[in-house]
C-alpha positions as CSV (number, residue, x, y, z in Angstrom):
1,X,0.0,0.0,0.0
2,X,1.3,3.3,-0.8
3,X,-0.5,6.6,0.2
4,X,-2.1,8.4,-2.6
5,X,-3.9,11.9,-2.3
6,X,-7.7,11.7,-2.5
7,X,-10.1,14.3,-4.7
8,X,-9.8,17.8,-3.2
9,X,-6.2,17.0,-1.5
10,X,-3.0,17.4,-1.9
11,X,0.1,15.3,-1.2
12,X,1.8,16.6,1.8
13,X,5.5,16.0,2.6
14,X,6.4,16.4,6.0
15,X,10.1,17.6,6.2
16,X,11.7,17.1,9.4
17,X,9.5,14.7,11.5
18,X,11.5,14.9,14.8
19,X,11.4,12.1,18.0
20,X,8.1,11.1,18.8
21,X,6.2,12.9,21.6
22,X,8.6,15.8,20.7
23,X,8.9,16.6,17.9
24,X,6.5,19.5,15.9
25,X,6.5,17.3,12.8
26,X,5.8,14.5,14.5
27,X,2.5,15.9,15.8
28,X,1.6,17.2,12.7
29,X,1.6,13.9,11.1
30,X,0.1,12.4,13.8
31,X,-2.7,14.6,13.4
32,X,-3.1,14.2,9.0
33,X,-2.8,10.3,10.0
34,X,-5.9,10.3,12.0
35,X,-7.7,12.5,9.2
36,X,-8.1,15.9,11.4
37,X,-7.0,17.4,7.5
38,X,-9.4,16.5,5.1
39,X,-7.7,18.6,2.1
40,X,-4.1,17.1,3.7
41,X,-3.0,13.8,2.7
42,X,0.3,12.8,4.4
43,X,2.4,10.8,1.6
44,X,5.9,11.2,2.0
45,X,8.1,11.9,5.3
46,X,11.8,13.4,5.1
47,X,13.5,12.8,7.7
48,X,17.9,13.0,7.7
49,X,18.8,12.6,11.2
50,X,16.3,9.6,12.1
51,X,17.3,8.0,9.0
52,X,21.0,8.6,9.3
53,X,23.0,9.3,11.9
54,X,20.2,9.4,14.6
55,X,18.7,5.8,14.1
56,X,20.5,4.4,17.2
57,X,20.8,7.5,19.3
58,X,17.8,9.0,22.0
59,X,14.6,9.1,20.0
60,X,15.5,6.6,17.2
61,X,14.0,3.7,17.8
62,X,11.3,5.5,18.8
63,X,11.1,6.9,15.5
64,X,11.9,3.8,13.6
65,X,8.5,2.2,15.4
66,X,6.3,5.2,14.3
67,X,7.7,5.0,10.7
68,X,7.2,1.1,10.4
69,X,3.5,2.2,11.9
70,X,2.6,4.8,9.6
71,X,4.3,2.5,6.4
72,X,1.9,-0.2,7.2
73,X,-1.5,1.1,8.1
74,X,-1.2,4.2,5.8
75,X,1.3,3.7,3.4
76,X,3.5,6.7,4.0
77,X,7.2,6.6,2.3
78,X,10.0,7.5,4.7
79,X,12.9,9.3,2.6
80,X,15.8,10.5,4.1
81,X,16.2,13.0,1.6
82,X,13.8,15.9,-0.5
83,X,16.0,15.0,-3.5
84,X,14.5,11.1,-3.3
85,X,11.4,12.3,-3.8
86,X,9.3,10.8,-7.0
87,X,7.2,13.3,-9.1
88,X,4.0,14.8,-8.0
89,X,1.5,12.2,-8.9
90,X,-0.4,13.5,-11.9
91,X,-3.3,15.9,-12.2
92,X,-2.4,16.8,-7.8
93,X,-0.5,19.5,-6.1
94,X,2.0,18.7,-3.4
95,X,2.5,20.8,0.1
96,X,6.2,20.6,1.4
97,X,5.5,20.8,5.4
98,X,8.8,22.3,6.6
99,X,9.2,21.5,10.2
100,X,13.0,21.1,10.9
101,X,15.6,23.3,12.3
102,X,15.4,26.2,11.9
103,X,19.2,26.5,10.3
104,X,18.3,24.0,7.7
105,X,15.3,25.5,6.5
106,X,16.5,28.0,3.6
107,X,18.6,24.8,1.8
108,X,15.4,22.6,2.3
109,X,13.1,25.6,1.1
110,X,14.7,25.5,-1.9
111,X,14.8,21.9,-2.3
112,X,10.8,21.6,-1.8
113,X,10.7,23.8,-4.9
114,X,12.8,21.5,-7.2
115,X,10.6,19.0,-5.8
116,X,7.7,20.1,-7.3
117,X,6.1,21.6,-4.4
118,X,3.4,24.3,-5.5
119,X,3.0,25.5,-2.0
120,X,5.4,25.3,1.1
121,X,4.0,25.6,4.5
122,X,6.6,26.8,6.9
123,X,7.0,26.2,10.6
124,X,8.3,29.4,12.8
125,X,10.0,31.4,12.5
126,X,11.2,30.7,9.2
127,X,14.7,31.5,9.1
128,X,17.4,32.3,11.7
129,X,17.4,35.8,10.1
130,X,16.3,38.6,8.0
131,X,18.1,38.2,5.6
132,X,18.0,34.5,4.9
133,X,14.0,34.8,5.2
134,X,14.0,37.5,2.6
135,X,16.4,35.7,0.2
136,X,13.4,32.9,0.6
137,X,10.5,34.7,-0.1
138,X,11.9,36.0,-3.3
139,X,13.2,32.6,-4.5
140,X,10.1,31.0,-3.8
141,X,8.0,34.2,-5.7
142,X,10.7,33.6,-8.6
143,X,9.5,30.4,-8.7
144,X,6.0,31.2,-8.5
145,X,5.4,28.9,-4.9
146,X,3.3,30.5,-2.2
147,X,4.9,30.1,1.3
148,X,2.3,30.3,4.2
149,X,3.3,30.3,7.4
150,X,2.9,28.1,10.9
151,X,1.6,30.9,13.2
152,X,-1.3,29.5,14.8
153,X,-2.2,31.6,17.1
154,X,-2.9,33.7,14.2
155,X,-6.3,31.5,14.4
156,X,-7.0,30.8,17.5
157,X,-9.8,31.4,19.6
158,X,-8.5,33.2,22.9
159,X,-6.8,35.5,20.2
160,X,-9.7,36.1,18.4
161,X,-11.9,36.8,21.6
162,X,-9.5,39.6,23.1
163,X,-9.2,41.2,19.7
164,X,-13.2,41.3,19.6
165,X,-13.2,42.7,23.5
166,X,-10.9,45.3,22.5
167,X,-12.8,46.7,19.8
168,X,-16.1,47.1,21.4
169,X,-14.7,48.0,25.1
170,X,-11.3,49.6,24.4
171,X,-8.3,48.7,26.9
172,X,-4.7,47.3,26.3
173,X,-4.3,43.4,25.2
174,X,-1.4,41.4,26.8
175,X,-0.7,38.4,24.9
176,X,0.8,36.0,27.4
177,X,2.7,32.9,26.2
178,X,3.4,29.9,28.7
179,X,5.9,26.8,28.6
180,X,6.6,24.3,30.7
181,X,10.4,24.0,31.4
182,X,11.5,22.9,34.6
183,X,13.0,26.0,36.1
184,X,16.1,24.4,36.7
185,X,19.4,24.9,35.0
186,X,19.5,21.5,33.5
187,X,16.4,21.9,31.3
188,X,16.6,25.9,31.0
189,X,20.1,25.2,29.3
190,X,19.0,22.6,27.7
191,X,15.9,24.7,26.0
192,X,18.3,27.2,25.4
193,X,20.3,25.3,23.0
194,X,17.6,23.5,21.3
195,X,15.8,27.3,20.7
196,X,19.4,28.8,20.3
197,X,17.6,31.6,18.0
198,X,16.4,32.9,21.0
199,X,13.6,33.3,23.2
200,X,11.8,36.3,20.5
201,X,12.0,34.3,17.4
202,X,11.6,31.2,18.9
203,X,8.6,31.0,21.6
204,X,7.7,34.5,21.9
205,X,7.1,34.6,17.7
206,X,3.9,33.7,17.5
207,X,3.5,36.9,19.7
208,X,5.2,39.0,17.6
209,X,3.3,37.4,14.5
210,X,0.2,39.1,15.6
211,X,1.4,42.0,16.7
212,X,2.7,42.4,13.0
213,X,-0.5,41.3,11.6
214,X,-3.2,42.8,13.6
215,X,-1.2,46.2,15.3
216,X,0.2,47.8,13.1
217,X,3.4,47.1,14.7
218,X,6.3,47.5,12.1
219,X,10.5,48.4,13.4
220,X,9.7,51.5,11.3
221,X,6.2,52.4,13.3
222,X,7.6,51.4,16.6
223,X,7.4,54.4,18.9
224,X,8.8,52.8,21.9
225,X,9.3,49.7,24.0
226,X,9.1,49.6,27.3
227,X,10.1,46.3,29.1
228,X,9.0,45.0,32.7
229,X,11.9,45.0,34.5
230,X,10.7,43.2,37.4
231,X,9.4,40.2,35.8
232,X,11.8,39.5,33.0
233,X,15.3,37.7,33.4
234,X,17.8,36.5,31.0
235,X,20.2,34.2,31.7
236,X,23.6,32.6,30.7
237,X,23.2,28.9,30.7
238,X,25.6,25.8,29.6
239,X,23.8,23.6,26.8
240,X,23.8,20.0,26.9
241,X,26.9,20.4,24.2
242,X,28.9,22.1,27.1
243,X,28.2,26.1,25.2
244,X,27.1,28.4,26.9
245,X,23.4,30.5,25.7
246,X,22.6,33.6,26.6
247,X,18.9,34.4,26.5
248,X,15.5,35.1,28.4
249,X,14.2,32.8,30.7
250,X,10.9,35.5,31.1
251,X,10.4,38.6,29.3
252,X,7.9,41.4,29.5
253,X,7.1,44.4,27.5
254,X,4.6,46.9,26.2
255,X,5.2,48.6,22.8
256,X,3.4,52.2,21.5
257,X,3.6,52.6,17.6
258,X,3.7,55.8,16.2
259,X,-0.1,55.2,14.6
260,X,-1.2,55.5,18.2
261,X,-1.8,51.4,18.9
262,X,-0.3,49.9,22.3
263,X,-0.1,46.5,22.8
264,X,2.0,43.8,25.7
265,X,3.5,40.6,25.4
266,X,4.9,38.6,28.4
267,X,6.5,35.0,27.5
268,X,7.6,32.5,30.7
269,X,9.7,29.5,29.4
270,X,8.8,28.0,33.2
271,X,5.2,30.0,33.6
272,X,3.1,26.5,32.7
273,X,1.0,24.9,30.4
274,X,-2.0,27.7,29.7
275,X,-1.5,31.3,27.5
276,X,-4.5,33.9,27.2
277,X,-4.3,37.4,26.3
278,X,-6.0,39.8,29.1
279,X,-7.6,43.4,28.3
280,X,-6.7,46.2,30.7
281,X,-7.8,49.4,31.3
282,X,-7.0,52.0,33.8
283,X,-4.4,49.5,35.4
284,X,-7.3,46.9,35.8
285,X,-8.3,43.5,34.3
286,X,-11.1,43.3,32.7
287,X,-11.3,40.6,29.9
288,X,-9.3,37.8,30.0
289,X,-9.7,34.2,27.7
290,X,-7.3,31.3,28.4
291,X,-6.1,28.4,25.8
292,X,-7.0,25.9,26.6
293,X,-10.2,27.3,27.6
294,X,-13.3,25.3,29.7
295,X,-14.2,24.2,26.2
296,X,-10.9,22.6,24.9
297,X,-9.8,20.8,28.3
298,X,-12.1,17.9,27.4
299,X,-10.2,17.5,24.0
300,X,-6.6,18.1,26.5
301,X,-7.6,15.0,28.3
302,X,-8.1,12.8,25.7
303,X,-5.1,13.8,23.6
304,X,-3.1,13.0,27.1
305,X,-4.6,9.6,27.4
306,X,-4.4,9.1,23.8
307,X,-0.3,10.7,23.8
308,X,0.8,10.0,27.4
309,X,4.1,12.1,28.2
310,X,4.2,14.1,24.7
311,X,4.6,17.9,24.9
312,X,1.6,19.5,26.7
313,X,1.4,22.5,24.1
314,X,0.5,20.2,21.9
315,X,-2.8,19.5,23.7
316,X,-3.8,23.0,24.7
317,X,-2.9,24.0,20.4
318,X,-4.3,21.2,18.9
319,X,-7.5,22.6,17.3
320,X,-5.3,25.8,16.2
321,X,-2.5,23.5,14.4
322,X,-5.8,21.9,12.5
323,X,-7.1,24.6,11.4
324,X,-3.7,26.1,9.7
325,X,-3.2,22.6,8.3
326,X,-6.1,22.3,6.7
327,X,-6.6,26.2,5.4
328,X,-2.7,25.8,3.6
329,X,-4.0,22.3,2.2
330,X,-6.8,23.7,1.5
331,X,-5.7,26.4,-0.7
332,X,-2.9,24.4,-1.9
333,X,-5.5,21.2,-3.3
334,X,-8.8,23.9,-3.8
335,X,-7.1,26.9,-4.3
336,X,-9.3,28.0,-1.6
337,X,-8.1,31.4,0.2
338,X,-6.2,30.4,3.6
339,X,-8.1,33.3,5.7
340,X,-6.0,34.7,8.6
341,X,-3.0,32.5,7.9
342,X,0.2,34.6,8.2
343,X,1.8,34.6,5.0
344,X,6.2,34.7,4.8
345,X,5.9,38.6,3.9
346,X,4.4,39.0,7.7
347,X,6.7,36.4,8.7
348,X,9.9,38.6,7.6
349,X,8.4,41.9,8.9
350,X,8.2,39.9,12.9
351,X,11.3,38.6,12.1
352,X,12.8,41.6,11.3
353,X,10.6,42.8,14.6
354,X,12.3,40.3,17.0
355,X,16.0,41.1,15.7
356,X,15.4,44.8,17.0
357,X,13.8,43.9,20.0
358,X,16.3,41.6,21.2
359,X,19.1,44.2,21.8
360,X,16.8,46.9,22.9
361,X,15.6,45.2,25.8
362,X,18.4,43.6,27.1
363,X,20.0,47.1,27.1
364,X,17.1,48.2,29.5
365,X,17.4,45.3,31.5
366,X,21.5,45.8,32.2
């Protein structure tokens, strides 16, 4: 059995799968396996450390179990390279879902296109900078790809709620992102290596990502930033690898643009498993809607039965990463507009947004 794409999909290949119960890519297929994507038909899965030097190493055999899995019951080819790829089956369109490190991704970006990929849906925050992001874009417009990008929270519903409080009632959002590192310097150091971009294009992107595509918020419309110096830290931590990373453990801040919008963003690597944006006005709460919300902790405890000891954000965003999925294979298969997905022009513009901020509030908080 081999997978084929259905009427009204389009072949997806999932490039860079990652260890089970950790891995992005992993949950994504995971997800298209169990048919939460109708347009999304997982075919092919590229994955070069699991299938090289990683096979025997923590996480591979792991890995090898899920791929013998998926290869029986759904017929998914494992390919250690984009380059072993066959030709896009005839009369379909074929997704690239780019979900490795973030390092590799402008060489694998390119290789989707050879590939044949018509449309390349790329996982945060794209590329580790400016300019390599930018270099992307245009190769993939030169080749006439679309590239849409993995903000989710773009989509989601506590997101959504906050933005529809504000409008009617006024206030200040906070957007307020959560992880749940042990706040130790064991895992710190070790999160600090495996995010060595940094804690604002890595976790704190998705924050950013709206602030670029609902405020207004540009490096050339930014009036000011103030950070919270009493909640954020940064530390200087050794990696599992022995380096040392430099980067925010917590971070806080409030930026004005110069079109009059204000808008916070607090991020906690060790803050726990929920995020929610809050409205404030006059120094006082008065909106507030979590993810996962009353609604969506039925769903949490089931995918924690169903995934015992997997990454808990991967609960509380599951019915977010769904609905990106399906809207990029959507368009991709149906040509079908992917509403409020972040596309790689907003991508560059936040990551443009996170290279200035980095500097500028480390300098306030020295």
């Amino acid at each position: 059995m081999v997978a084929v794409a259905g009427d009204g999909q389009c072949e997806v290949v999932l490039v860079g799968c990652g260890a089970p119960s950790r891995g992005m890519g992993w949950y994504h297929a995971e997800q298209m396996l169990k048919g939460k994507c109708p347009s999304a038909k997982l075919c092919f899965v590229v994955e070069p450390w699991f299938l090289g030097a990683g096979a025997s190493g923590p996480g591979g055999p792991e890995f090898k179990e899920f791929a013998e899995k998926a290869t029986a019951d759904h017929g998914v080819q494992f390919l250690s390279s984009v380059a072993d790829l066959p030709a896009v089956a005839e009369g379909k369109k074929r997704l690239a879902l780019i979900s490795g490190r973030t390092a590799d991704n402008p060489k694998l970006l390119g290789d989707c296109i050879k590939a044949g990929c018509s449309c390349i849906y790329l996982e945060k925050p794209g590329a580790p900078t400016v300019t390599e992001l930018a270099a992307m874009r245009d190769e993939a417009a030169a080749a006439g790809v679309s590239v849409l990008m993995g903000y989710n929270k773009n989509v989601c519903k506590y997101v959504r709620k906050a933005r529809e409080y504000q409008a009617e009632n006024g206030g200040v959002i906070t957007f307020v992102s959560n992880n749940t590192y042990e706040n130790t310097k064991e895992s710190l150091g070790e999160c600090f290596e495996r995010n060595a971009e940094g804690m604002l294009k890595n976790m704190a992107i998705h924050e950013l990502a709206l602030l670029v595509s609902f405020f207004d918020v540009t490096v050339e419309n930014i009036a000011e930033c103030v950070a919270d110096k009493e909640f954020s830290s940064s530390q200087t931590l050794t990696g599992p690898s022995g380096k040392e990373f430099t980067d925010f453990d917590k971070v806080k801040f409030t930026i004005k643009t110069k079109t009059g919008k204000e808008v916070s963003v607090q991020a906690d690597r060790c803050g726990g498993d929920t995020s929610y944006a809050k409205v404030e006005k006059d120094g006082q709460e008065v909106f507030r809607h979590s993810m996962p919300d009353e609604e969506d902790k039925a769903n949490v405890s089931v995918l924690e039965n169903e995934y015992p000891g997997a990454m808990p954000y991967f609960f509380s965003q599951d019915p977010d990463y769904i609905t990106v999925k399906e809207r990029v294979a959507n368009f991709c298969a149906n040509g079908v507009e992917a509403t409020g997905v972040a596309t790689i022009d907003i991508a560059v513009e936040t990551l443009r947004v996170a290279e200035y901020l980095t500097p500028t509030i480390r300098e306030q908080l020295a």
